[in-house]
PDB file of N, CA, C, O and CB in Angstrom:
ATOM      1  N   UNK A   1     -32.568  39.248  78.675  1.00  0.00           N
ATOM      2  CA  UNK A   1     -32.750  37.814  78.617  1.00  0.00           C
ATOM      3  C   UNK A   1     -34.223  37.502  78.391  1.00  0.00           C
ATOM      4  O   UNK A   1     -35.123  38.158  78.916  1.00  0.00           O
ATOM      5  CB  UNK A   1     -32.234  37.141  79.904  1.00  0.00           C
ATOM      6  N   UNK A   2     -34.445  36.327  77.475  1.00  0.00           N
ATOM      7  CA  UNK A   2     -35.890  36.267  77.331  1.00  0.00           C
ATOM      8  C   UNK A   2     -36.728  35.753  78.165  1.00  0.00           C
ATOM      9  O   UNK A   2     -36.095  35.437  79.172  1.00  0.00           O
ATOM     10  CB  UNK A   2     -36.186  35.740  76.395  1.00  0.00           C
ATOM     11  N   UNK A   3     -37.512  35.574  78.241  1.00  0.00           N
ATOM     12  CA  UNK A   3     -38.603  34.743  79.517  1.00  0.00           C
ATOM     13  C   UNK A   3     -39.316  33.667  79.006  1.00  0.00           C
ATOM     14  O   UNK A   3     -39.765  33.530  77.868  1.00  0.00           O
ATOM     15  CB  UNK A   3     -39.884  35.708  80.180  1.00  0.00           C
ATOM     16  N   UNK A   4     -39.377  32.916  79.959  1.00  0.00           N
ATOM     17  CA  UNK A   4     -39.678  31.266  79.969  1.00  0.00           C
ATOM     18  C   UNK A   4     -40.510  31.431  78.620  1.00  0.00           C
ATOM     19  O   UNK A   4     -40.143  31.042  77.512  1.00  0.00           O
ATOM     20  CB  UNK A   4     -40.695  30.480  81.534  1.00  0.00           C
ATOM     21  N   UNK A   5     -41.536  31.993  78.883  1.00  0.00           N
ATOM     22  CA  UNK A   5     -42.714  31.934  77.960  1.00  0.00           C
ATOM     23  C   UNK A   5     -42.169  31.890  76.261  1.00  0.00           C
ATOM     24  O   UNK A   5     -42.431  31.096  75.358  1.00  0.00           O
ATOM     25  CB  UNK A   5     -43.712  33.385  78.305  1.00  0.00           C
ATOM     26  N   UNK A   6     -41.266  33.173  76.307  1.00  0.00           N
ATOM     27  CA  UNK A   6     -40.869  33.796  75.282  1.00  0.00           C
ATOM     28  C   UNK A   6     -40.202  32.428  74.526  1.00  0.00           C
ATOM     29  O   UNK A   6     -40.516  31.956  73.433  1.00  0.00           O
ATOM     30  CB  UNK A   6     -39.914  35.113  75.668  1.00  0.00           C
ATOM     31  N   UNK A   7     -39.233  31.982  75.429  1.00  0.00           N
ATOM     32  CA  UNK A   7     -38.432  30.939  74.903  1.00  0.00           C
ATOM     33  C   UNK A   7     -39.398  29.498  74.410  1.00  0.00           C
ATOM     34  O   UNK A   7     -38.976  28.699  73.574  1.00  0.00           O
ATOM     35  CB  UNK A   7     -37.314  30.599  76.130  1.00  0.00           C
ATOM     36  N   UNK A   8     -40.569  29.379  75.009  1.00  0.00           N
ATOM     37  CA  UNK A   8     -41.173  28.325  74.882  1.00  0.00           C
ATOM     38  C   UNK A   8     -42.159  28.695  73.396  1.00  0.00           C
ATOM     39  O   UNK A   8     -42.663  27.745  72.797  1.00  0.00           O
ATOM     40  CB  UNK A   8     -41.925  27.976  76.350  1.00  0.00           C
ATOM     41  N   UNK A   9     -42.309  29.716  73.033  1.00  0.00           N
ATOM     42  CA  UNK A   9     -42.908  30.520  72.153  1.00  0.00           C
ATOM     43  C   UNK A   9     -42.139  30.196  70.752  1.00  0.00           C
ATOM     44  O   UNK A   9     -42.502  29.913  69.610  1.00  0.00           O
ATOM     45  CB  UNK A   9     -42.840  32.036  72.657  1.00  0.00           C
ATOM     46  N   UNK A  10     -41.163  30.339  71.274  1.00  0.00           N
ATOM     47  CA  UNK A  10     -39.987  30.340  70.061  1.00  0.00           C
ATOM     48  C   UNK A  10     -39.791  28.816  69.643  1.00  0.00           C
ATOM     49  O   UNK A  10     -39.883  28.670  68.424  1.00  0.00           O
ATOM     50  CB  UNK A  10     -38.348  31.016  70.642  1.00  0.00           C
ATOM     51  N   UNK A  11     -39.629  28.050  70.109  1.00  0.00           N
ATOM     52  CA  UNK A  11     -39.474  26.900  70.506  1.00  0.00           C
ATOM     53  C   UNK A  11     -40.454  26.180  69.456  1.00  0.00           C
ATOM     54  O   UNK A  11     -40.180  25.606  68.401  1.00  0.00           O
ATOM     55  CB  UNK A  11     -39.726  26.768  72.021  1.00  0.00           C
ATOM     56  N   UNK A  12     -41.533  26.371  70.013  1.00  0.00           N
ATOM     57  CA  UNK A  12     -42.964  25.672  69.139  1.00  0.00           C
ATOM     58  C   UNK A  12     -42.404  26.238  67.646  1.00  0.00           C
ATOM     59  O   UNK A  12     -41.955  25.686  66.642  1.00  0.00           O
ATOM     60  CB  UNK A  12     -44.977  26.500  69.695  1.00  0.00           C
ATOM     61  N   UNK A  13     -42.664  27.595  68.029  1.00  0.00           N
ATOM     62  CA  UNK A  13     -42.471  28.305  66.410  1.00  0.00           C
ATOM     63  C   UNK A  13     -41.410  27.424  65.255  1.00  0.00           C
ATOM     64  O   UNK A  13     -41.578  26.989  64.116  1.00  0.00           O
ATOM     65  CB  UNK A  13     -41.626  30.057  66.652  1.00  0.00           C
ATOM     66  N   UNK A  14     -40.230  27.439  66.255  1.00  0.00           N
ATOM     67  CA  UNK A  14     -39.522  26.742  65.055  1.00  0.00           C
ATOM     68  C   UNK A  14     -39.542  25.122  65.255  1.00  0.00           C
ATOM     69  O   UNK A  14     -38.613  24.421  64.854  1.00  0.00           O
ATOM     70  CB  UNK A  14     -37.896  27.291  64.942  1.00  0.00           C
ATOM     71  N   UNK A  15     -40.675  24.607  65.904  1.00  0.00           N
ATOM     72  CA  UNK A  15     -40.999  22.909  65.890  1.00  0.00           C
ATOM     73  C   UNK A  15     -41.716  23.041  64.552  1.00  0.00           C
ATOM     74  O   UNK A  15     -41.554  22.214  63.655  1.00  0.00           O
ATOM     75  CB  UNK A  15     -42.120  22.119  67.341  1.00  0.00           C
ATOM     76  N   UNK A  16     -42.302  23.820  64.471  1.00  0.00           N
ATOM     77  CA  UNK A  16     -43.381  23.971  63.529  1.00  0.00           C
ATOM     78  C   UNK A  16     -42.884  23.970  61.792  1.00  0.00           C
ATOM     79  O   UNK A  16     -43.013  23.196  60.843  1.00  0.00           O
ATOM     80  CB  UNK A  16     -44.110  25.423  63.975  1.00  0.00           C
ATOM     81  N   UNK A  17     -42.111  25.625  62.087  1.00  0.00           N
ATOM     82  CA  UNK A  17     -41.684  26.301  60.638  1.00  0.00           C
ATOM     83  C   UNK A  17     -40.587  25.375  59.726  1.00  0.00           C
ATOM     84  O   UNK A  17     -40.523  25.144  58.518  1.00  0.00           O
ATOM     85  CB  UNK A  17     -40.892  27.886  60.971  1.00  0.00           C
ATOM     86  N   UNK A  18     -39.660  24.909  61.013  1.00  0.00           N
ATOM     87  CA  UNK A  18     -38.465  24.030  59.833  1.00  0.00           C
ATOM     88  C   UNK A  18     -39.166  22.909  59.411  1.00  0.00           C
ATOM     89  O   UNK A  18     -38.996  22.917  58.192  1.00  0.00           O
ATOM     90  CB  UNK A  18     -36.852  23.361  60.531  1.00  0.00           C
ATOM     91  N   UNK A  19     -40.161  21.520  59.817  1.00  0.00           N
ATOM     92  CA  UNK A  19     -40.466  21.062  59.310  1.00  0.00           C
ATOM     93  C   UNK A  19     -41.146  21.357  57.683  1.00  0.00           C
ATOM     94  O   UNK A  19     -41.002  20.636  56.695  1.00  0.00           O
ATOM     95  CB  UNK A  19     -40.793  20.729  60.137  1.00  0.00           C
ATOM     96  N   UNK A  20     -41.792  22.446  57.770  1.00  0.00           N
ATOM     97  CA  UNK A  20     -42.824  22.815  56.774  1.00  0.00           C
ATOM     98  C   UNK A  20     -41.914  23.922  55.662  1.00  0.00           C
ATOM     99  O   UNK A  20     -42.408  24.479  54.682  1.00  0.00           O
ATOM    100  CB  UNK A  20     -44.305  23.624  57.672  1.00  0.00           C
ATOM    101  N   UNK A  21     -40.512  24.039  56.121  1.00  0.00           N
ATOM    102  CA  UNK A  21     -39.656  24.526  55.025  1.00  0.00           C
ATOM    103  C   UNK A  21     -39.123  23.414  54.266  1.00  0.00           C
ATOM    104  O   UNK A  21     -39.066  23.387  53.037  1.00  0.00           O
ATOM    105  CB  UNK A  21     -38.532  25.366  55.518  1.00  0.00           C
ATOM    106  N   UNK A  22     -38.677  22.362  55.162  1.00  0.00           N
ATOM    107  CA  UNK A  22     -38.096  21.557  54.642  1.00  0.00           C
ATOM    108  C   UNK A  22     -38.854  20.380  53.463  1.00  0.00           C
ATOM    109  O   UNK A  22     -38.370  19.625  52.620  1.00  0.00           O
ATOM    110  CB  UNK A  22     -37.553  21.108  55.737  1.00  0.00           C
ATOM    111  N   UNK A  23     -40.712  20.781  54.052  1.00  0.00           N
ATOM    112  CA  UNK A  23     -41.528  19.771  53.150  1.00  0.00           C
ATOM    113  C   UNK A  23     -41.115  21.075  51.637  1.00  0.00           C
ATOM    114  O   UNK A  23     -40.373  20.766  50.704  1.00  0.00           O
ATOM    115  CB  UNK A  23     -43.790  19.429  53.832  1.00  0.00           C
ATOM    116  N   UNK A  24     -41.823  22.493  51.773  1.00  0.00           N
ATOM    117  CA  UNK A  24     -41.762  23.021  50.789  1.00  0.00           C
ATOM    118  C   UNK A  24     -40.652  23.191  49.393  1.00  0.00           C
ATOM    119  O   UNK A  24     -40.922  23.436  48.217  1.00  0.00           O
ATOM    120  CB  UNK A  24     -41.996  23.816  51.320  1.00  0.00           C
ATOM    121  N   UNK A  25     -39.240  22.938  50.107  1.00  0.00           N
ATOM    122  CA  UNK A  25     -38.088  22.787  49.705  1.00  0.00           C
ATOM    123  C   UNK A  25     -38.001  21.729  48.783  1.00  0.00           C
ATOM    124  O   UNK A  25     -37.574  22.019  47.666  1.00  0.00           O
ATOM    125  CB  UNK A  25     -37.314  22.676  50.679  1.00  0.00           C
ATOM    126  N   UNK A  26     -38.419  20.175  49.089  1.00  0.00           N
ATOM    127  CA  UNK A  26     -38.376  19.231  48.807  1.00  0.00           C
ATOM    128  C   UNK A  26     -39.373  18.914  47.825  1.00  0.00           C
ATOM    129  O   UNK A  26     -39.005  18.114  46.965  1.00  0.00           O
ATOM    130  CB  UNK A  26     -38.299  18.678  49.734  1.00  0.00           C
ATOM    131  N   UNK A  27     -40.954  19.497  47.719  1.00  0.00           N
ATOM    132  CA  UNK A  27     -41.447  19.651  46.957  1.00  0.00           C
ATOM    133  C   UNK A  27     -41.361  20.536  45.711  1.00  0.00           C
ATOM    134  O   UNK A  27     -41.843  20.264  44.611  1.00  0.00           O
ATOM    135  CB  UNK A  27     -42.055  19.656  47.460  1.00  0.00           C
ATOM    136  N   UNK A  28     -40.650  21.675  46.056  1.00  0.00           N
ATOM    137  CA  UNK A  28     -40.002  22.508  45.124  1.00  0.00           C
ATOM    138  C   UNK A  28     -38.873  22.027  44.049  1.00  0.00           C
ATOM    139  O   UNK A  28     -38.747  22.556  42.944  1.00  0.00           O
ATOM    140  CB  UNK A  28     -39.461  23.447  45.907  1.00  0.00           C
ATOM    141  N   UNK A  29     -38.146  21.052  44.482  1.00  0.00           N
ATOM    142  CA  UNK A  29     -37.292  20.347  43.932  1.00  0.00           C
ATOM    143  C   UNK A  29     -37.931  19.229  43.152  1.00  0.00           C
ATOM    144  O   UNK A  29     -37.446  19.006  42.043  1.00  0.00           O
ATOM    145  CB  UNK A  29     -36.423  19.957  44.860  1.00  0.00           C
ATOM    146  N   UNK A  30     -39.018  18.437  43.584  1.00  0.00           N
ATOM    147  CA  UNK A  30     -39.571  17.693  43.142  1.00  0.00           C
ATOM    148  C   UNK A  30     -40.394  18.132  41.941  1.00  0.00           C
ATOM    149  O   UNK A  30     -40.374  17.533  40.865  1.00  0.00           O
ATOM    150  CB  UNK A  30     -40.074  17.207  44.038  1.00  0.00           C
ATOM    151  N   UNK A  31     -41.103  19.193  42.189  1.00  0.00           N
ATOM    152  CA  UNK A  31     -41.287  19.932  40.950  1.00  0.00           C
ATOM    153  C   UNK A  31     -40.430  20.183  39.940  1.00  0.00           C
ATOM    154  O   UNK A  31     -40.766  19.802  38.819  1.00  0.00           O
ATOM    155  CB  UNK A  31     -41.602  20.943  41.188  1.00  0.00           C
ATOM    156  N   UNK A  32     -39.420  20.727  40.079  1.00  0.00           N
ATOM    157  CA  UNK A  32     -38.554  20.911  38.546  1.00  0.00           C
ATOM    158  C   UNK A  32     -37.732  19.959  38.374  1.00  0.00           C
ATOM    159  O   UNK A  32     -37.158  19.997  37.286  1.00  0.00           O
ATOM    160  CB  UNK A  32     -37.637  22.178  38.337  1.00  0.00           C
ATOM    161  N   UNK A  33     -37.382  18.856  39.258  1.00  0.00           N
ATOM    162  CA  UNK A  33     -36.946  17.835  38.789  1.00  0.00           C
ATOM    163  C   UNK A  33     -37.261  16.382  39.298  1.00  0.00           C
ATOM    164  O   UNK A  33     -36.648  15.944  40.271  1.00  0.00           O
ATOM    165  CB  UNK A  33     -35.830  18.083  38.804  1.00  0.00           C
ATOM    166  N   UNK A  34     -38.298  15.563  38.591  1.00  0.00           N
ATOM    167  CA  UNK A  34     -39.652  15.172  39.435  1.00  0.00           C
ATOM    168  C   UNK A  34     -38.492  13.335  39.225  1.00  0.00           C
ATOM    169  O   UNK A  34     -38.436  12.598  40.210  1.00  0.00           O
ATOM    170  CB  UNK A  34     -41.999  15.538  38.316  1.00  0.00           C
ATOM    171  N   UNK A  35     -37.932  13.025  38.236  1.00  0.00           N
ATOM    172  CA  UNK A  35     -37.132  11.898  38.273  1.00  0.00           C
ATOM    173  C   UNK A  35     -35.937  11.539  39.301  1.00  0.00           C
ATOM    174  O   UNK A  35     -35.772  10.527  39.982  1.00  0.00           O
ATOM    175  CB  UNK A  35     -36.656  11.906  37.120  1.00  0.00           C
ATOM    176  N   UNK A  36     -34.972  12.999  39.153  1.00  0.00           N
ATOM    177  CA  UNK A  36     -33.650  12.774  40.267  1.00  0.00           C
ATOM    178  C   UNK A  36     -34.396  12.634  41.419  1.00  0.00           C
ATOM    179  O   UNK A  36     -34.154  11.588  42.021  1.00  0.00           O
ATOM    180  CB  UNK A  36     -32.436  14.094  40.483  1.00  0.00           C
ATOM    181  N   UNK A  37     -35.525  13.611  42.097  1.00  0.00           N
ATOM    182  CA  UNK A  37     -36.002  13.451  43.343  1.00  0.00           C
ATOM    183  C   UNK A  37     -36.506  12.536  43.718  1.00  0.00           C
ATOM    184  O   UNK A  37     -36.202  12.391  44.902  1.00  0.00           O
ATOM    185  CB  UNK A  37     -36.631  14.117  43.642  1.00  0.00           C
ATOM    186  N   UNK A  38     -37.224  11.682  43.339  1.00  0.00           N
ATOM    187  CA  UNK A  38     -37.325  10.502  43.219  1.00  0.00           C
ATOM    188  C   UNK A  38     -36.576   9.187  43.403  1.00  0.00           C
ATOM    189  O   UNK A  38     -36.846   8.173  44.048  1.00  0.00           O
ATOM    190  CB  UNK A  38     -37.569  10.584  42.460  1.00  0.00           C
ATOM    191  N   UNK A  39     -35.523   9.538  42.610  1.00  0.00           N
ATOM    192  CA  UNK A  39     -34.336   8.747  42.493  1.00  0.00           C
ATOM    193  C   UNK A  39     -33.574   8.946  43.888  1.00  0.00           C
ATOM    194  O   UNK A  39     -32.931   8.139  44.559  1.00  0.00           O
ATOM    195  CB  UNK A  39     -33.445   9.206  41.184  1.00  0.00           C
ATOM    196  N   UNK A  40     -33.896  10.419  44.110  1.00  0.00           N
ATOM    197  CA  UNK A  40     -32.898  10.527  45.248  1.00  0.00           C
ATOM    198  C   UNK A  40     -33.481   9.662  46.911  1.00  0.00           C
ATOM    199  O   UNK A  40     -32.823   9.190  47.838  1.00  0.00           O
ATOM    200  CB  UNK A  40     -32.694  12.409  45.460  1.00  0.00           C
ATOM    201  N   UNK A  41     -35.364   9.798  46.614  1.00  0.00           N
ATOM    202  CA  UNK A  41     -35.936   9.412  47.880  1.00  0.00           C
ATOM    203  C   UNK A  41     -35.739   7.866  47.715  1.00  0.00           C
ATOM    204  O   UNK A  41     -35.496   7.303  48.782  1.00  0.00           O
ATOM    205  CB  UNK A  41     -37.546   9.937  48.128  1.00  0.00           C
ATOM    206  N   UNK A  42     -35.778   7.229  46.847  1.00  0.00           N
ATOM    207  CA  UNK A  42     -35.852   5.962  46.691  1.00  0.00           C
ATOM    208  C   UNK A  42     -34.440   5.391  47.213  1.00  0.00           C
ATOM    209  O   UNK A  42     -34.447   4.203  47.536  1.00  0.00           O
ATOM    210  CB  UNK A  42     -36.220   5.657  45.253  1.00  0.00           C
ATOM    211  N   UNK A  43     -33.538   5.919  47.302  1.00  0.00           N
ATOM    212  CA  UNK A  43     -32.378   5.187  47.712  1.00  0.00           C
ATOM    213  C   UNK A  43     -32.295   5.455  49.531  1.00  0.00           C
ATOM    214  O   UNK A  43     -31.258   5.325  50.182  1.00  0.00           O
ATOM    215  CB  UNK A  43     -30.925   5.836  46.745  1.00  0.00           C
ATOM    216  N   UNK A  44     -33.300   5.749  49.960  1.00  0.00           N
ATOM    217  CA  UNK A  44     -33.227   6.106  51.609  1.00  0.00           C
ATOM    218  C   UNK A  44     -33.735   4.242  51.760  1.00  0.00           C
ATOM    219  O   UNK A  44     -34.173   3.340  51.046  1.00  0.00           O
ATOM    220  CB  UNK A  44     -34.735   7.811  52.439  1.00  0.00           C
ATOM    221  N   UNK A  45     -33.369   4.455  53.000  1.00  0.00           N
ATOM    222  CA  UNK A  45     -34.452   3.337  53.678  1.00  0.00           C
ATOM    223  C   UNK A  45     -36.025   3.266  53.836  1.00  0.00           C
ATOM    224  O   UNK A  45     -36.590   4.121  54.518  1.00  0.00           O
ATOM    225  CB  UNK A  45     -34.143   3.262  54.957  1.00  0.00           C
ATOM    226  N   UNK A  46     -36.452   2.663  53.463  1.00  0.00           N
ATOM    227  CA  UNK A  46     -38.072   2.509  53.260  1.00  0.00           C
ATOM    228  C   UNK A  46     -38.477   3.740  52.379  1.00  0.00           C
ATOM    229  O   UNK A  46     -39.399   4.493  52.691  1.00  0.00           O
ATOM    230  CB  UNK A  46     -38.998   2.539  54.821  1.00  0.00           C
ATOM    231  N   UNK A  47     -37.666   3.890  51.184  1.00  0.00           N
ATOM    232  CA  UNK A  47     -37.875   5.289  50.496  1.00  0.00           C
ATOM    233  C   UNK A  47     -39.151   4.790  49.482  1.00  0.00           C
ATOM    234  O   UNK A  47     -39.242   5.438  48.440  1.00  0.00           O
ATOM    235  CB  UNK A  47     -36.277   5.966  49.551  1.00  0.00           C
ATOM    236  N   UNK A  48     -39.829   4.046  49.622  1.00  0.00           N
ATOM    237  CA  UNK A  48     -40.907   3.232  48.783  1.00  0.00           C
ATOM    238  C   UNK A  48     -42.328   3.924  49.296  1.00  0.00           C
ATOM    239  O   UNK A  48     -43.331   3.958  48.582  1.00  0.00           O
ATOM    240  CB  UNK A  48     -40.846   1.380  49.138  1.00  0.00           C
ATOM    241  N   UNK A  49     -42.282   4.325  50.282  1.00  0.00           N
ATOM    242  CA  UNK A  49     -43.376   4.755  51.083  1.00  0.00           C
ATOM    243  C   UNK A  49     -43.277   6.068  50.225  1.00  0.00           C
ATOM    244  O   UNK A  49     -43.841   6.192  49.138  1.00  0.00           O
ATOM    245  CB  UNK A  49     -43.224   4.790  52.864  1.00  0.00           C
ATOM    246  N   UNK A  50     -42.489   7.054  50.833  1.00  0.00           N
ATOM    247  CA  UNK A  50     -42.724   8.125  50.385  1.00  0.00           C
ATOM    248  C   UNK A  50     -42.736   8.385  48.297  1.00  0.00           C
ATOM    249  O   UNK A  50     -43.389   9.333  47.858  1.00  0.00           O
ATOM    250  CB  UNK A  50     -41.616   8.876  51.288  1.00  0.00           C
ATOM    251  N   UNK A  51     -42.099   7.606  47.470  1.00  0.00           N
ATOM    252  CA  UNK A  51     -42.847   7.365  46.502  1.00  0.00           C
ATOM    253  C   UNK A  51     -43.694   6.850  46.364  1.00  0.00           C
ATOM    254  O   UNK A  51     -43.769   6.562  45.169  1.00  0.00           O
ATOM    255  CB  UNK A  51     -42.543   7.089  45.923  1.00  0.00           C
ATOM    256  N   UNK A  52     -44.597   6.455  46.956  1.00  0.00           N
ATOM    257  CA  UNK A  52     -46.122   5.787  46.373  1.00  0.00           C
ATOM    258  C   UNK A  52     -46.854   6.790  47.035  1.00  0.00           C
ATOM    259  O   UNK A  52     -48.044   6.564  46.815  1.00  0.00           O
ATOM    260  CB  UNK A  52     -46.675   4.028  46.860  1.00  0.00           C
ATOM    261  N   UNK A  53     -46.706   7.882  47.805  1.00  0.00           N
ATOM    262  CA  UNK A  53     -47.662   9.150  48.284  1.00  0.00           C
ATOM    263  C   UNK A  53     -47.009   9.875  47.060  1.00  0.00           C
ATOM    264  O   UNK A  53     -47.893  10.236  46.282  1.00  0.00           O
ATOM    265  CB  UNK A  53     -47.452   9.979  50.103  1.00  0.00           C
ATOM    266  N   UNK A  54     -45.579  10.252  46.575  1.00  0.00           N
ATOM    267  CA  UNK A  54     -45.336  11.358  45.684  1.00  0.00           C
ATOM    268  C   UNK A  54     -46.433  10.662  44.355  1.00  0.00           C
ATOM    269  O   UNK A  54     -47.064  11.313  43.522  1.00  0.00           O
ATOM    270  CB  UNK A  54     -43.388  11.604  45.288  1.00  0.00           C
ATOM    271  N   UNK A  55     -46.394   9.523  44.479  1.00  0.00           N
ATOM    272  CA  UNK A  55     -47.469   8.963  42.883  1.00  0.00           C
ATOM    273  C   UNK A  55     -48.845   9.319  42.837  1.00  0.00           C
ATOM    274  O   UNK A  55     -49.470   9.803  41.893  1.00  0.00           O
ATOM    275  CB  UNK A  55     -47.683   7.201  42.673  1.00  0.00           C
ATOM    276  N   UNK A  56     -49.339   8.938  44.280  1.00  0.00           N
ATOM    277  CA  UNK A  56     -51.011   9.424  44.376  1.00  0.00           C
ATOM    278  C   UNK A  56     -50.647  10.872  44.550  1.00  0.00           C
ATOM    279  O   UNK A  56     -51.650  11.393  44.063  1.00  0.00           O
ATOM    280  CB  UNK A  56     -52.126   8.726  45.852  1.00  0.00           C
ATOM    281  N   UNK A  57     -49.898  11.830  44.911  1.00  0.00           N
ATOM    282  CA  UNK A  57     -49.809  13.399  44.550  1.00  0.00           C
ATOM    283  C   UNK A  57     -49.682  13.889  43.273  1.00  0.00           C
ATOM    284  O   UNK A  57     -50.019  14.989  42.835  1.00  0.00           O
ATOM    285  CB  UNK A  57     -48.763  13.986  45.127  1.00  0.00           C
ATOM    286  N   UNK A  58     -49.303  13.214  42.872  1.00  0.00           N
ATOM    287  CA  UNK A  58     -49.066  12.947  41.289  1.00  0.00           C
ATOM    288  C   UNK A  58     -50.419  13.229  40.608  1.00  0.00           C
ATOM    289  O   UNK A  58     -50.879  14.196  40.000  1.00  0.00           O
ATOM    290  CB  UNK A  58     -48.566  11.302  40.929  1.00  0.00           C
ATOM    291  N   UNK A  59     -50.789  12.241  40.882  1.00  0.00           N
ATOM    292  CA  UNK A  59     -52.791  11.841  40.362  1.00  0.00           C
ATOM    293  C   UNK A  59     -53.482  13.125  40.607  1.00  0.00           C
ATOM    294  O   UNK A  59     -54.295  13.716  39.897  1.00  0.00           O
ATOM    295  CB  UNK A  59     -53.887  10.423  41.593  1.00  0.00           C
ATOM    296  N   UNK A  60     -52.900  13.488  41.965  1.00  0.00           N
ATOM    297  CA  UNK A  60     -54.330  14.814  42.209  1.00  0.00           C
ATOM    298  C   UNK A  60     -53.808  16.084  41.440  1.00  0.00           C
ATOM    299  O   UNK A  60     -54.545  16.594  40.597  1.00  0.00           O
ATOM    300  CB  UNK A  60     -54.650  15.448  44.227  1.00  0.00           C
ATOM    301  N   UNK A  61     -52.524  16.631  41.704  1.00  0.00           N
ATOM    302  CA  UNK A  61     -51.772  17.218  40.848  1.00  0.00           C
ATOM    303  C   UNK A  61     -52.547  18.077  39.414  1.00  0.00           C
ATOM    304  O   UNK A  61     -52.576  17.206  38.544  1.00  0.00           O
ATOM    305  CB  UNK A  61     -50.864  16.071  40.494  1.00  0.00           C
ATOM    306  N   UNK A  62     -53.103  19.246  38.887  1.00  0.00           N
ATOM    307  CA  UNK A  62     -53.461  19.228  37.910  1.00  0.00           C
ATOM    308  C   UNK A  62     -51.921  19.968  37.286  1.00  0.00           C
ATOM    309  O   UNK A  62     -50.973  20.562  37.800  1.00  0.00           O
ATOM    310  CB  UNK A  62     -54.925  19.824  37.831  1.00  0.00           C
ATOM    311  N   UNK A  63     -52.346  19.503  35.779  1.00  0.00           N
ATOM    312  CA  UNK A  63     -50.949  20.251  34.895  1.00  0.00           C
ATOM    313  C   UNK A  63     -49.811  18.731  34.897  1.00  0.00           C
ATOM    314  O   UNK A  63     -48.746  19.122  34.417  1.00  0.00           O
ATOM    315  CB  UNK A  63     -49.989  22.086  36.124  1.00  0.00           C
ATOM    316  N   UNK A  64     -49.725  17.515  35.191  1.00  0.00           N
ATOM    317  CA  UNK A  64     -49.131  17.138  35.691  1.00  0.00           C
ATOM    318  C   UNK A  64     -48.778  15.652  34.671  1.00  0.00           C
ATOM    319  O   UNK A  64     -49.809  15.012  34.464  1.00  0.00           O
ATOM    320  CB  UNK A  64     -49.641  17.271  36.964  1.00  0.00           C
ATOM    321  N   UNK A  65     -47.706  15.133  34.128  1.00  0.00           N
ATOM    322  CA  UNK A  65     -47.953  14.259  33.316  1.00  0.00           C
ATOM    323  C   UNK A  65     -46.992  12.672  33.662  1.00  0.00           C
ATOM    324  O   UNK A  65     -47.132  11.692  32.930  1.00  0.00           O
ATOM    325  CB  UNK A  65     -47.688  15.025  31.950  1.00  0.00           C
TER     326      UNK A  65
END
């Protein structure tokens, strides 16, 4: 059985890792298909926010049209 620590260890670890799969994932998608993803964030609630950061990412972005 694991110990407190161990479990609290683990814990953080995956507070941490699924968020930052799930950004990479989403950016990965956004990359090869930069319209549907878009399309897809825009139909959330307040999905306006997170397109006007994908636009200024856009800007910094090199290679990017």
């Amino acid at each position: 059985m694991a110990s407190r620590r161990e479990t609290i260890t683990l814990g953080i670890s995956l507070w941490i890792a699924v968020p930052l799969l799930v950004l990479a994932a989403f950016l990965s998608a956004w990359g090869l298909e930069p319209e549907r993803t878009e399309a897809f964030v825009g139909r959330f609630p307040f999905g306006n926010y997170p397109l006007k950061a994908l636009a200024k990412l856009d800007l910094i972005l090199p290679g990017r049209s």
